[in-house]
C-alpha positions, 0 to 999 in steps of 0.5 A, spaced: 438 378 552 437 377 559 432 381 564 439 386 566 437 393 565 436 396 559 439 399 554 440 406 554 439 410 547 445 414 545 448 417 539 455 414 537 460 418 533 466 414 529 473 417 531 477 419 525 484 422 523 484 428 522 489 434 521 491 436 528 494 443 529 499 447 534 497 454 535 496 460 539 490 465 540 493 473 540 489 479 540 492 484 535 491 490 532 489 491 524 493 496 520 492 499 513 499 498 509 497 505 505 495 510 510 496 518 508 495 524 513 493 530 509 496 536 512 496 543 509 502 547 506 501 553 509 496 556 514 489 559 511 482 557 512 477 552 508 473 554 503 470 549 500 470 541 502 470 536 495 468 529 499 465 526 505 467 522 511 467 514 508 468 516 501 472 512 496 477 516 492 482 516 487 489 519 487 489 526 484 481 527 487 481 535 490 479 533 498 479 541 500 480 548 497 484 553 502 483 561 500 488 562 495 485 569 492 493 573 494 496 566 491 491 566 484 493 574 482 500 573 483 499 566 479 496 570 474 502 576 474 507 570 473 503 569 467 502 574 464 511 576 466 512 569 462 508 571 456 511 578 455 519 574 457 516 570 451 515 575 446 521 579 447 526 572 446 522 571 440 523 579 437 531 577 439 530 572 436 528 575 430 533 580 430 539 575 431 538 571 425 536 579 421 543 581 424 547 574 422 544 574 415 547 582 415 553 579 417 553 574 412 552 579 407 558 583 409 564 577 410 561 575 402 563 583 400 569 582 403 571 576 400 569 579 393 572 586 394 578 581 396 578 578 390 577 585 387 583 588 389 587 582 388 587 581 381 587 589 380 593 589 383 596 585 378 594 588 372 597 596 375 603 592 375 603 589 369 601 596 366 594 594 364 590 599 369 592 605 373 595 607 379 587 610 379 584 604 378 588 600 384 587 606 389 579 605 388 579 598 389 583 599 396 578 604 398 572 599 396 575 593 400 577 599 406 569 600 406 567 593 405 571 591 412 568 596 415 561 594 413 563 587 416 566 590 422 559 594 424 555 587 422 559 583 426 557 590 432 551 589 431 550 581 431 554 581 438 548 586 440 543 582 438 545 576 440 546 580 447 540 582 448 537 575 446 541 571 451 538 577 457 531 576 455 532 569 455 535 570 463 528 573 464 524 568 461 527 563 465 526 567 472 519 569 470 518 562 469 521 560 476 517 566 479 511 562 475 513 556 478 513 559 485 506 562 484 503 556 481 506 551 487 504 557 493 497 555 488 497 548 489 498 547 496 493 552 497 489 546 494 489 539 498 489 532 493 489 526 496 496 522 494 493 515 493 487 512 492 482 509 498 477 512 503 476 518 506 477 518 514 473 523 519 474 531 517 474 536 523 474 542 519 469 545 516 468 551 510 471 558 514 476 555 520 483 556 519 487 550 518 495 549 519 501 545 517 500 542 523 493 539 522 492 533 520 485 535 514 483 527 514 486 521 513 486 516 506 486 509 508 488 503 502 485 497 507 483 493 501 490 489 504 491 490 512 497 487 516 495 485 523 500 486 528 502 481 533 506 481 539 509 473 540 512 472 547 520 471 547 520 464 548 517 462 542 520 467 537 525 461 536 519 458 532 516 464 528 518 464 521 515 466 515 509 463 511 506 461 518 499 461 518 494 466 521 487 465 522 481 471 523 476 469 530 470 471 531 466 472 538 465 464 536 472 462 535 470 461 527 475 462 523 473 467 518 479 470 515 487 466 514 493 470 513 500 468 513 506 471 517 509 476 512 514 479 518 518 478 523 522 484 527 529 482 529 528 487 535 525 485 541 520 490 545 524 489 552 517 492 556 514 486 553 519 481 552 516 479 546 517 480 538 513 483 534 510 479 527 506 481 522 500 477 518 496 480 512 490 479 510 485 481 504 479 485 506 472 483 504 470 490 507 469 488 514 475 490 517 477 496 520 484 500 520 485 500 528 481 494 530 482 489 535 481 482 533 482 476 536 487 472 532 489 463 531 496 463 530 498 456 526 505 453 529 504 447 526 499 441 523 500 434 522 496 428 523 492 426 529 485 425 532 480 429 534 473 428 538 467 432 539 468 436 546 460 433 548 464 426 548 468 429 554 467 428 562 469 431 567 471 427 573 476 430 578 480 433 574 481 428 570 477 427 562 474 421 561 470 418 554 465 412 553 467 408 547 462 403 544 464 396 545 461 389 544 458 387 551 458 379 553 450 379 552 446 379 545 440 384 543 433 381 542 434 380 533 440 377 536 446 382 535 450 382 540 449 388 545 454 394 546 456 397 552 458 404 554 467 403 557 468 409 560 476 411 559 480 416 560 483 420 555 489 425 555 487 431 551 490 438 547 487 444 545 481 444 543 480 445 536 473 448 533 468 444 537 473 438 539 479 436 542 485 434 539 487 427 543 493 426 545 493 418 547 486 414 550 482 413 544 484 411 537 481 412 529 476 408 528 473 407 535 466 410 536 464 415 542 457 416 545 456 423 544 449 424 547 445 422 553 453 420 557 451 424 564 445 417 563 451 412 562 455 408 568 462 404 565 459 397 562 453 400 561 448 397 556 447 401 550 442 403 543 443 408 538 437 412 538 435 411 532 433 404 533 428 405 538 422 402 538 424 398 532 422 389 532 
């Protein structure tokens, strides 16, 4: 090499394919796909609160009890009216399959009477019995019918008085079912499973059916609300991906597109999609993230955003390339060629290359502010070497 000036040491970094995406960032609302607000029934106030702010619960935990000490005797009446009702249909029932069994009894009487009379009838006429004889068969056939007859009463009466008793039971256990239900929504349960939201009442205020107790909120899934501008609704479809950005623009979470509405907000001019995502308990029903929505990935090449210069607008790279000259162990010397390059987004820390560098050319990543175009060059780590 000659007495030119000397090599400038940098870093170089080969250029390779890499995956290239078209997206777009959004900032959108995160929300809870279950979330129940917990109202009272009726107006009364708070007598005891069963969990705290934050708590997990199960479906069927009891958040809250409401005074109910009016609702509990009237409970306990219906009861006690069920039990009586009860009791009384079991005494009819008795008496119904007594009466029947009488009844039974008196229509096998007068079959056998029957019978009786019959074949007495036929002996009189035959002259074997007397005229006597056939005159006490009748009667006791007479009586054996009357006895069927009061049998017969007194069945249709007990079955009468079963079927009345039955109607009260059914309307004590109806007037129960009221008062266990009046007892029920004096009592506030939690109707899925999730965590418990803020609770502004507390033990003695009075709280109405209007009031919103605290909420239950399922966030282990959350749908992410997005509003995508008109223009690029023709693109949206389900299954596009969705990625989670923190304040760096590091994706810590992916989702894909699970909805798209077929109306569009005319304020906006824009059409709402939804992503979901699992959560790892980081998220919050409520929070405004920022979001990367994924239109599409196909193959390309990317360069690190500290490669990139600058320069009336425009962007420029230096790429290593063989120069005319040799270095002092005889390789030849490389050169820094500034050239310019069009770029898309940025992607992570670097840029999506439209055109200007290629897969498998090498960039200099450090020390470029030093470097003018034809620049002699040395990696870094052969400084000081023979």
């Amino acid at each position: 090499m000659g007495q030119g000036q000397p090599p400038t040491p940098v870093q170089l970094e080969q250029v390779s394919a890499d995956t290239v995406q078209e997206f777009s960032e959004f900032v959108g609302a995160l929300e809870a796909q279950e979330k129940v607000a917990l109202r009272p029934e009726v107006s009364a106030r708070v007598v005891e609160v069963f969990v705290t702010p934050g708590q997990r619960v199960e479906a069927g935990t009891v958040i809250a009890q409401l005074r109910a000490d009016q609702t509990r005797a009237q409970a306990s009446g219906a009861a006690a009216d069920v039990a009586a009702s009860s009791a009384a249909v079991t005494t009819n029932q008795a008496r119904v399959r007594a009466a029947d069994a009488e009844r039974a009894r008196a229509a096998a009487d007068v079959e056998l009477q029957n019978r009786e009379y019959e074949r007495t009838r036929t002996l009189t006429a035959e002259g074997a019995l007397s005229q006597q004889e056939l005159d006490r068969a009748a009667n006791e056939r007479t009586t054996a019918l009357a006895s069927l007859r009061v049998a017969e009463e007194n069945l249709g009466a007990a079955q009468a008085a079963l079927a009345e008793t039955q109607a009260q039971l059914g309307r004590a256990r109806a007037d129960q079912e009221v008062a266990q239900e009046d007892v029920s929504d004096r009592r506030l349960t939690a109707p899925i499973g999730g965590i418990v939201g803020d609770i502004p009442f507390k033990v003695g205020d009075l709280v109405s059916s209007s009031d919103t107790f605290t909420n239950i909120i399922q966030n282990s899934t959350l749908d992410l609300n997005l509003s995508v501008p008109i223009e690029r609704a023709p693109e949206l479809r389900v299954g596009l991906p969705v990625e989670l950005l923190d304040a760096s623009g590091k994706s810590v979470s992916r989702g894909q597109i699970s909805f798209i509405s077929p109306e569009v907000n005319s304020g906006q001019q824009s059409v709402l999609a939804k992503a979901s995502f699992r959560n790892d308990g980081s998220l919050k029903d409520g929070q405004f993230v920022r979001t990367r929505l994924i239109w599409s990935s196909k193959p390309g090449v990317l360069i690190p955003t500290i490669a990139v210069t600058r320069i009336a607008g425009q962007t420029f790279v230096f790429v290593a390339e063989k120069g005319e000259g040799t270095t002092e162990d005889g390789k030849p010397q490389q050169v820094a060629r500034q050239r310019q390059v069009n770029l898309g987004e940025i992607q992570g820390n670097s840029y999506q290359v439209i055109s200007g560098v290629k897969s498998g050319e090498q960039v200099v990543v450090s020390g470029v502010l030093n470097l003018q175009d034809g620049a002699p060059i040395m990696l870094e780590q052969a400084m000081g070497q023979p």
